[in-house]
C-alpha positions as CSV (number, residue, x, y, z in Angstrom):
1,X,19.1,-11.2,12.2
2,X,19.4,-14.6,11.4
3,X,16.7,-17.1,13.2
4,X,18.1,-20.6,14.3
5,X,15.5,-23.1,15.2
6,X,14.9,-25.0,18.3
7,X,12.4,-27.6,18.3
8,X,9.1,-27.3,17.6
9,X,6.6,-29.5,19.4
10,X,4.0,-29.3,17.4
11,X,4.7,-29.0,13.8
12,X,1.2,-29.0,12.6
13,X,0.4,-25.9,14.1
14,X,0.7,-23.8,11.3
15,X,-2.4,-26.0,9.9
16,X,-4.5,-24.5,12.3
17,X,-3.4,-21.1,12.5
18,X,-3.9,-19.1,9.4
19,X,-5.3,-16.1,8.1
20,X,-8.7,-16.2,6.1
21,X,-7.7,-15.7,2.8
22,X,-10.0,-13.4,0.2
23,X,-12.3,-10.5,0.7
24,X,-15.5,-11.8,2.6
25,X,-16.7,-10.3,5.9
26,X,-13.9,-12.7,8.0
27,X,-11.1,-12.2,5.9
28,X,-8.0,-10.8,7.2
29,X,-8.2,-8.4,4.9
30,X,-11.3,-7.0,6.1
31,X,-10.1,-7.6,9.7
32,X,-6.5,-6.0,10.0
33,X,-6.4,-2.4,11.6
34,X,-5.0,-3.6,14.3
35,X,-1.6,-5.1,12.8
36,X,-1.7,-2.0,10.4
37,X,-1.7,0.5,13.4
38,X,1.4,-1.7,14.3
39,X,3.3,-1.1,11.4
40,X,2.8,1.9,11.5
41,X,4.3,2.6,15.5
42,X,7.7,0.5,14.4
43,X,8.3,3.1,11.2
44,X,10.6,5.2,12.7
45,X,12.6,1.7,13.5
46,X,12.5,0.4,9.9
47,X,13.6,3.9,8.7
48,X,16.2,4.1,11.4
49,X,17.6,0.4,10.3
50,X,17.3,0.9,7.0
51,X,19.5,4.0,7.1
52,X,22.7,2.3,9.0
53,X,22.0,-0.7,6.2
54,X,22.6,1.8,3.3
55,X,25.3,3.6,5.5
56,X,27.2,0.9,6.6
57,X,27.0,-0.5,2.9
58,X,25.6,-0.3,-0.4
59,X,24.6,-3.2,-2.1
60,X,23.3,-2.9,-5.6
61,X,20.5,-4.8,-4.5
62,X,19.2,-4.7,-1.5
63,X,17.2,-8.2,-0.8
64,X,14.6,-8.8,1.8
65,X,12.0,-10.6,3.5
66,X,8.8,-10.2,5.0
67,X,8.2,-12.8,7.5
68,X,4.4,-13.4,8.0
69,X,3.0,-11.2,5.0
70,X,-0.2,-12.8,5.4
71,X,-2.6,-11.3,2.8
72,X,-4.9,-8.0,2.5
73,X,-4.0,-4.0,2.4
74,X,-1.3,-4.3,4.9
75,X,0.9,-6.2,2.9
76,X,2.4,-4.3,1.2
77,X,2.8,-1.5,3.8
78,X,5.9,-2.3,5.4
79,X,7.3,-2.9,1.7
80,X,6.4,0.9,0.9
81,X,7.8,1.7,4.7
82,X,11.3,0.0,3.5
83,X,11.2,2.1,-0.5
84,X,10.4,5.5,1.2
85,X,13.3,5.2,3.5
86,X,15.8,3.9,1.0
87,X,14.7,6.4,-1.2
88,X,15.3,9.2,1.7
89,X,18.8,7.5,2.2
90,X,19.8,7.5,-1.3
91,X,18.5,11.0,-1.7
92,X,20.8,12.6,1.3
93,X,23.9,10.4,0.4
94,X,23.3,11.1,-3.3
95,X,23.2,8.1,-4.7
96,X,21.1,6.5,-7.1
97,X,18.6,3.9,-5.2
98,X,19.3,0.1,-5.2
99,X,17.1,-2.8,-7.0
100,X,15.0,-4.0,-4.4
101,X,14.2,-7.9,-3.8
102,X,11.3,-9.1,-1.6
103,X,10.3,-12.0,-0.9
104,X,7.1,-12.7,1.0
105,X,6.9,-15.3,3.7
106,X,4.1,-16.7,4.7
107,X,2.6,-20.2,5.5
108,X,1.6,-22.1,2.4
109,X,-2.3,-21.6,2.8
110,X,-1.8,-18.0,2.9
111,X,-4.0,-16.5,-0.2
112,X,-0.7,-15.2,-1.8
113,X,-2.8,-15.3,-5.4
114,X,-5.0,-12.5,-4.4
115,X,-1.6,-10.8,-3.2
116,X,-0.2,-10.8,-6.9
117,X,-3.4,-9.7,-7.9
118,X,-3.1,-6.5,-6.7
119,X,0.7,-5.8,-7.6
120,X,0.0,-4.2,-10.5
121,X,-1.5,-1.9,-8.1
122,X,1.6,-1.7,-6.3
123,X,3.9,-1.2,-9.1
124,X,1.6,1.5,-10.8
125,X,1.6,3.3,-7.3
126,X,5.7,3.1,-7.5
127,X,5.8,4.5,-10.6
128,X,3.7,7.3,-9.9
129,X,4.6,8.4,-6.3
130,X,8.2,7.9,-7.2
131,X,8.5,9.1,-10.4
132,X,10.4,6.0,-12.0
133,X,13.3,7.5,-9.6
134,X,13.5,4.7,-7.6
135,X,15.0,1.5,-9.0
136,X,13.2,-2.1,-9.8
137,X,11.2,-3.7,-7.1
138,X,10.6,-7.5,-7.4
139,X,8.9,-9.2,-5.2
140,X,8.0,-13.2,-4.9
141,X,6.7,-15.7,-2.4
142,X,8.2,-17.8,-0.3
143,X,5.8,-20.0,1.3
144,X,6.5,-21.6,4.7
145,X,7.3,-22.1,8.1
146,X,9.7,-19.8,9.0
147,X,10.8,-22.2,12.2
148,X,13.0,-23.7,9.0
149,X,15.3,-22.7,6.7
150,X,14.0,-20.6,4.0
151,X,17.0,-19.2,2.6
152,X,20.6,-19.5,2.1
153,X,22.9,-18.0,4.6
154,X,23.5,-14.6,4.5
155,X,21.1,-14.2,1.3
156,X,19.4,-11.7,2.8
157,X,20.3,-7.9,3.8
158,X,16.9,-7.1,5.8
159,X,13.8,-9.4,7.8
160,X,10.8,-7.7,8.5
161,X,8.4,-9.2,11.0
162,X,5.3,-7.3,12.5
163,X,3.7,-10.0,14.6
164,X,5.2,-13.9,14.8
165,X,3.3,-16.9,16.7
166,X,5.6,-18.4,18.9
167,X,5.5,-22.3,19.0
168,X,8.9,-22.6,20.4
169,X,12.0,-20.9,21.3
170,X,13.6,-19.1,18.5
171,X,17.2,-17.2,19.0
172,X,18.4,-14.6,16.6
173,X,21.7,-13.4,16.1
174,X,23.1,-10.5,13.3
175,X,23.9,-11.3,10.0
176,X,27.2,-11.5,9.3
């Protein structure tokens, strides 16, 4: 999908709306069940979308985003959610699995250091659970407010989005 903007009244908005970054007792990281439990009930649409992607066509490298990352253990979920279901595609079309690009999205006071503290962790658990079968991940921030452009047109093969604050009206379309 491809998000055009409408206007947004109050721009600032995102300055009071953020996540507590860190690990202390209010952090999101400490405080994020509830959006994990909702990854978890859209799987079977990821996996279902990520299959007609790798169907339909099959890039070399796949690239996507996660819009609203935010920071904490579920950050990486959706990520994993997105490798084990190209890795399931690849496996029953047999065919060797794409480089995958991420970029996270988040706004800019988002605590994306402590995010690439821990991927090392993330890469170690790749290597092990996969079994170096599964081609490079790399992942990068892209800070900002997503009621903008972020990326070039049709840079992107796949947008993942578990919750989104509406400050205006936003219309998607598919990517063409």
């Amino acid at each position: 999908m491809e998000v055009e903007k409408y206007p947004v009244r109050d721009l600032q908005l995102h300055q009071v709306l953020h996540m507590n970054g860190g690990d202390g007792d209010n952090s999101y990281s400490n405080n994020s069940l509830l959006q994990k439990k909702v990854m978890l009930k859209a799987k079977p649409i990821l996996q279902e979308t990520i299959v007609q992607l790798c169907s339909k066509s099959f890039p070399e490298c796949i690239t996507m985003a996660d819009m609203g990352c935010s920071s904490g253990p579920n950050t990486f979920l959706p990520i994993w959610e997105v490798i084990e279901a190209i890795d399931e595609t690849c496996r029953k079309l047999n065919r060797k699995p794409p480089i995958l690009q991420v970029f996270l999205n988040d706004l800019p006071g988002n605590d994306f250091n402590s995010i690439f503290r821990s991927l090392p962790g993330f890469h170690k658990k790749l290597e092990e659970e996969m079994g170096g079968k599964f081609g490079p991940c790399f992942i990068a921030a892209m800070p900002g407010n997503f009621y903008g452009r972020l990326f070039p047109a049709r840079s992107l093969h796949f947008v993942h989005s578990s919750y989104i604050v509406s400050t205006g009206s936003l219309r998607c379309r598919e990517f063409h």
